[in-house]
C-alpha positions as CSV (number, residue, x, y, z in Angstrom):
1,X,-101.6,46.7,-17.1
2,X,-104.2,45.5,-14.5
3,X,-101.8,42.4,-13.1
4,X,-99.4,45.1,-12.5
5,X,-101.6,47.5,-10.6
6,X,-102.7,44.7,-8.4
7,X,-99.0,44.0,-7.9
8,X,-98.6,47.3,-6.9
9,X,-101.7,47.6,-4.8
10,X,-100.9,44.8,-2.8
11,X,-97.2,45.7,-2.1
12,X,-98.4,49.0,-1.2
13,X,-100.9,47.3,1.5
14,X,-98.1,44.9,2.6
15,X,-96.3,47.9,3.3
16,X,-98.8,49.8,4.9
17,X,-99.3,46.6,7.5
18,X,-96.0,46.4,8.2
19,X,-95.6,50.0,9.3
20,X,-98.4,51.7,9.9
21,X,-98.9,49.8,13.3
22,X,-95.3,51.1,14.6
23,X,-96.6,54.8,13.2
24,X,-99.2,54.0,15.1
25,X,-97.2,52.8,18.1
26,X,-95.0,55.6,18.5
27,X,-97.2,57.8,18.1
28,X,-99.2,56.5,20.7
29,X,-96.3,56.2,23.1
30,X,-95.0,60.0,22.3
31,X,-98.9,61.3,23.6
32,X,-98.2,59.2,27.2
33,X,-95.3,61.4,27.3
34,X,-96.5,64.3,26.4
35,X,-99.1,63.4,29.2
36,X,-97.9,61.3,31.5
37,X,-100.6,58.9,33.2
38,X,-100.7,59.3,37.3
39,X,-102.0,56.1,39.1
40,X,-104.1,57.2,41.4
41,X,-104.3,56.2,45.2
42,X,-107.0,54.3,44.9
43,X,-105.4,52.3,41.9
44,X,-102.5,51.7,44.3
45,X,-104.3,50.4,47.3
46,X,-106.2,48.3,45.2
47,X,-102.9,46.6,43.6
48,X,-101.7,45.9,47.4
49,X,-105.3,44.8,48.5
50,X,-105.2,42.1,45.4
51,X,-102.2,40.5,46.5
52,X,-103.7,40.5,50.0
53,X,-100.8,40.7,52.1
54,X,-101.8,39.6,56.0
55,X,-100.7,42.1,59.0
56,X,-97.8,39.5,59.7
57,X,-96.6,40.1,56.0
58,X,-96.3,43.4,56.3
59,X,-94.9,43.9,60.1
60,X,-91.8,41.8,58.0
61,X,-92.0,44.3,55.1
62,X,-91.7,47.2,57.9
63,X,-88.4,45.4,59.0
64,X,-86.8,45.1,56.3
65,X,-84.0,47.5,55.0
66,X,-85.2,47.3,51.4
67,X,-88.7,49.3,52.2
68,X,-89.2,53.1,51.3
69,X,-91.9,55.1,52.7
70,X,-93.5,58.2,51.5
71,X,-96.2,60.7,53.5
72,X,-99.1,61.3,51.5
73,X,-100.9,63.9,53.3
74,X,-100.5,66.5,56.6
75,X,-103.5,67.9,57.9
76,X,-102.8,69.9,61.1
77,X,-107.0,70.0,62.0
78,X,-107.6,68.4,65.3
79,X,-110.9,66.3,66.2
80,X,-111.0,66.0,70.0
81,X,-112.2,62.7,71.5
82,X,-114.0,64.4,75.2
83,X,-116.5,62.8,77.7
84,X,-119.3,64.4,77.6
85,X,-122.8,64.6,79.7
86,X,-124.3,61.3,79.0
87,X,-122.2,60.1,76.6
88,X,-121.2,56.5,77.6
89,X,-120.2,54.6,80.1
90,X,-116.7,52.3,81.4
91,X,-113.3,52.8,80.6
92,X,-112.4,53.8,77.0
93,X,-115.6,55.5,75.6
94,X,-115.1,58.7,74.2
95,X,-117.7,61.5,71.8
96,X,-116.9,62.3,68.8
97,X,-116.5,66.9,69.1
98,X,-115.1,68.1,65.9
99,X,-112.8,71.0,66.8
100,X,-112.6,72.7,63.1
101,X,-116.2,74.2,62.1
102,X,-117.1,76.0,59.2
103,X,-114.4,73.6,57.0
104,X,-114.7,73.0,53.2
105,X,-116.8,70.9,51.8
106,X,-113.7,69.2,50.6
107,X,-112.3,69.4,54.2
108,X,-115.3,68.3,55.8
109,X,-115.5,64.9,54.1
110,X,-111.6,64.3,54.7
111,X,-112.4,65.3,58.4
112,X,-115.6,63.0,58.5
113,X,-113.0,60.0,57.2
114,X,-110.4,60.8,59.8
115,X,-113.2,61.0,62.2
116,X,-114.4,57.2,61.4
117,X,-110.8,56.0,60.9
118,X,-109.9,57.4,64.9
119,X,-113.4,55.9,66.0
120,X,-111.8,52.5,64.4
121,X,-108.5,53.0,66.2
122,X,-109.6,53.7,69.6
123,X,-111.8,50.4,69.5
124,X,-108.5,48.6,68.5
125,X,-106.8,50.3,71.3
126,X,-109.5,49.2,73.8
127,X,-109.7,45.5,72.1
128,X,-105.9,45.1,72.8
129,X,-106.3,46.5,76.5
130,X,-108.6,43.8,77.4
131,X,-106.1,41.5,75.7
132,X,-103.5,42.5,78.2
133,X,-101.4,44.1,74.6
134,X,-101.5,47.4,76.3
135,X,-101.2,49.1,79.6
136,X,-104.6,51.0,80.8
137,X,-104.1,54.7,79.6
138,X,-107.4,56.7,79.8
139,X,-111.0,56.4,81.0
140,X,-114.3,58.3,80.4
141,X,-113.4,61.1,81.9
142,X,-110.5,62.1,80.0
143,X,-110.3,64.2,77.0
144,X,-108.0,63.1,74.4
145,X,-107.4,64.7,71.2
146,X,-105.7,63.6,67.8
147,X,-103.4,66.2,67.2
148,X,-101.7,65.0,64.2
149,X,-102.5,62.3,62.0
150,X,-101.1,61.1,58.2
151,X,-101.2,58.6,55.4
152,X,-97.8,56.5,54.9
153,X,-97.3,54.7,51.7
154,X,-94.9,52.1,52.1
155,X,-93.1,50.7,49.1
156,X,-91.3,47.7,48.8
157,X,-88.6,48.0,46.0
158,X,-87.8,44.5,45.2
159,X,-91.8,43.7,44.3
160,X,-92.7,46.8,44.2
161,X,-95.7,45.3,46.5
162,X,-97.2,49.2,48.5
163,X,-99.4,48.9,51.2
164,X,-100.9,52.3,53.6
165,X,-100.6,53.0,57.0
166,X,-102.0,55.4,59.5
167,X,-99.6,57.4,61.5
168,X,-101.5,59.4,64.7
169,X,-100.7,61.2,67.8
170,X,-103.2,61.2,70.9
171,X,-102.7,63.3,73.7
172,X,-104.4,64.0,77.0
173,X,-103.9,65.4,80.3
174,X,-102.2,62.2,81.2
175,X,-100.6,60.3,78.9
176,X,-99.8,60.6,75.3
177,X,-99.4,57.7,72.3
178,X,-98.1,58.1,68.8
179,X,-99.4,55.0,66.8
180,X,-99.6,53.5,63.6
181,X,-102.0,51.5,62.4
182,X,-102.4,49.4,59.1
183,X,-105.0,51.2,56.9
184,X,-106.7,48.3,55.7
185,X,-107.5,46.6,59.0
186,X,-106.8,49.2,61.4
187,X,-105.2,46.6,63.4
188,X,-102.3,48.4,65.4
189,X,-98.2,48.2,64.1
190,X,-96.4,50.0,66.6
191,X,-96.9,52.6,69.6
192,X,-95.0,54.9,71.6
193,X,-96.4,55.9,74.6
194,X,-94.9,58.7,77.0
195,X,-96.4,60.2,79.9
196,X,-95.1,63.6,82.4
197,X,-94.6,63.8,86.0
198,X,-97.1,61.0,86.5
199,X,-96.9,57.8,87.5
200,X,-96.2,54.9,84.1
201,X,-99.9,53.4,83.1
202,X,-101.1,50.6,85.0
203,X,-101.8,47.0,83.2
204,X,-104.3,46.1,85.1
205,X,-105.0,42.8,87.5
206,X,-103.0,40.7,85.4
207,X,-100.1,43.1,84.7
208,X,-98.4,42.2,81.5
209,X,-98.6,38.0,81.4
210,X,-100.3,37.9,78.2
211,X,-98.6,40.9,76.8
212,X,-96.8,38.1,74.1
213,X,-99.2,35.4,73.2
214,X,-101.7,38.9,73.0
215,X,-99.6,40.4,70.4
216,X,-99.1,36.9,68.4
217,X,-102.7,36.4,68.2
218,X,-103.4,40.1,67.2
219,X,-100.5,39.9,64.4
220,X,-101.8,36.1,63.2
221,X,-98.8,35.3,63.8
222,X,-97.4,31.2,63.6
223,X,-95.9,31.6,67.4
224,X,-94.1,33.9,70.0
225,X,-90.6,32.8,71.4
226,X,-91.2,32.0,75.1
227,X,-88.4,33.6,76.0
228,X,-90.5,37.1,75.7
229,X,-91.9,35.9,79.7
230,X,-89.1,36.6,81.5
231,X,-89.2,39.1,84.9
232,X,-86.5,41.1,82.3
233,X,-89.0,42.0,79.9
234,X,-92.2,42.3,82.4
235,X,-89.9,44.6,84.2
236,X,-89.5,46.7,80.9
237,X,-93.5,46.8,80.4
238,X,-94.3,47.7,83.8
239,X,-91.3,50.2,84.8
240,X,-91.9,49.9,88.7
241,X,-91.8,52.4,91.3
242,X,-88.3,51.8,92.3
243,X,-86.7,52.7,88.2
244,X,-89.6,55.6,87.7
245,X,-88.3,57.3,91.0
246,X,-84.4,56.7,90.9
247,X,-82.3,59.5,90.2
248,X,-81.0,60.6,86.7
249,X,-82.2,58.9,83.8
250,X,-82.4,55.1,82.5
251,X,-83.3,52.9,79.5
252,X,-84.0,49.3,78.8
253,X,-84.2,47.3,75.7
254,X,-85.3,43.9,74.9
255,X,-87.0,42.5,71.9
256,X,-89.8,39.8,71.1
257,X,-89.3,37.2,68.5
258,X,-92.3,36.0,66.6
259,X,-92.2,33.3,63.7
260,X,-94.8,33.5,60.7
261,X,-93.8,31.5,57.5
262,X,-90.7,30.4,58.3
263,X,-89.6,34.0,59.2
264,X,-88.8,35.5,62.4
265,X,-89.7,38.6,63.2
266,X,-87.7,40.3,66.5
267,X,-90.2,43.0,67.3
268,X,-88.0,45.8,70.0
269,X,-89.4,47.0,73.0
270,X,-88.0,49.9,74.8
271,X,-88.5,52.6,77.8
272,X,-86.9,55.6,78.8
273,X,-87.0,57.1,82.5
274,X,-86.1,60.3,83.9
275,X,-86.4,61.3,87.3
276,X,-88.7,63.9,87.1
277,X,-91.1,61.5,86.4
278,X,-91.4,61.4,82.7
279,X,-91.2,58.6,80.7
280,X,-91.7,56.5,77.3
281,X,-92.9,53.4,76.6
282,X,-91.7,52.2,73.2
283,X,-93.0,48.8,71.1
284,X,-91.7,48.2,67.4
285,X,-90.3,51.9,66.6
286,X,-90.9,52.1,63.1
């Protein structure tokens, strides 16, 4: 009678370890779909951060046709960037003036971060100025606000690799510029800068003969085409008086070829005209 029961007992524990772990299993499975587990954005950017794509790597991600992108917030508060009374010195130097008072607590921390990510992003934009990468657009005594600013998640679908960027809009009384900017490194993707009835912003003593190599160096990239030095492209940075004052409207279009890891990389350049004096001045339209 006992060998018979210990039979039994240890059929009936066979039995149990073969199926209680698949009980086990689906029920475990039927609880994540009852409640489904959100990665958060801070998982997500610390996925793309551990594969540690460089800024070349993703400028070729941008490009590609098998990239999605979706906007992640679209706060409408604007933080003003003014001059004021004592407040620095040379071109570029701006104080930080909050324009939305009395916010949130939760408001006021996500306007604090905006505030030290566009204190970041004008110091890139004055970097690449003295690199001869961009035209000359405001000084001191300018005011220029951020009126519109967002997060971009970009997703590539193949590796399913996601990386942020910063998408902004500055204005001031003179010229305007809609950037983004790679959230990890704030270093600059792409710009569009447009200007009314005033003249096209100046580059400076050396005009735009490093505007290239400037741009390779910024990106890391492996090298930049010579053929990006020609008086065709120049012409397209610098839009002289002759094509800012002709009548009716004009365009121009070029493009920049950089190499990194065996990949090119043709980068567009454009500008619009009209003859009342308004104009764009368009690199890598994402």
């Amino acid at each position: 009678m006992r060998k018979w029961a210990a039979v039994f007992l240890t059929a009936l524990l066979m039995t149990g370890a073969f199926f209680l772990p698949v009980r086990l299993s689906e029920r475990d499975d039927q609880r994540l779909l009852n409640k489904p587990h959100i990665i958060r954005q801070e998982e997500r950017e610390g996925f793309a951060e551990s594969l540690q794509l460089t800024t070349a790597e993703k400028l070729l991600l941008l490009r590609s046709s098998g990239v999605s992108s979706v906007v992640l917030e679209n706060e409408t508060a604007t933080v003003i960037y003014g001059a004021e009374k004592g407040v620095g010195t040379g071109v570029n130097t701006f104080a930080l003036t909050p324009a939305t008072p009395d916010l949130t607590p939760e408001l006021e921390e996500n306007s604090r971060k905006w505030e030290e990510r566009l204190t970041r992003i004008l110091s890139e934009i004055r970097s690449l100025q003295t690199l001869g990468a961009l035209p000359y657009l405001w000084d001191a005594s300018d005011g220029v606000a951020c009126t519109s600013r967002h997060q971009i998640l970009y997703i590539d679908q193949d590796s399913q690799v996601s990386f942020l960027v910063y998408s902004m809009y500055l204005t001031s009384p003179t010229y305007s510029m809609y950037l983004t900017a790679d959230a990890k490194t704030f270093r600059l993707l792409s710009f569009r800068i447009s200007w009314n009835k005033c003249p096209p912003p100046g580059w400076g003593f050396q005009g735009t003969a490093r505007f290239g190599t400037a741009w390779r160096d910024y990106w890391d990239m492996d090298s930049v085409s010579s053929a990006w030095d020609t008086e065709y492209i120049r012409s397209v940075l610098e839009i002289s008086d002759a094509v800012q004052n002709r009548s009716g409207s004009c365009s121009a279009n070029a493009d920049v070829a950089f190499a990194y890891g065996g990949q090119t990389l043709r980068v567009p350049l454009v500008n619009w005209v009209n003859s009342n004096q308004d104009g764009i001045l368009e690199w890598n339209n994402l």
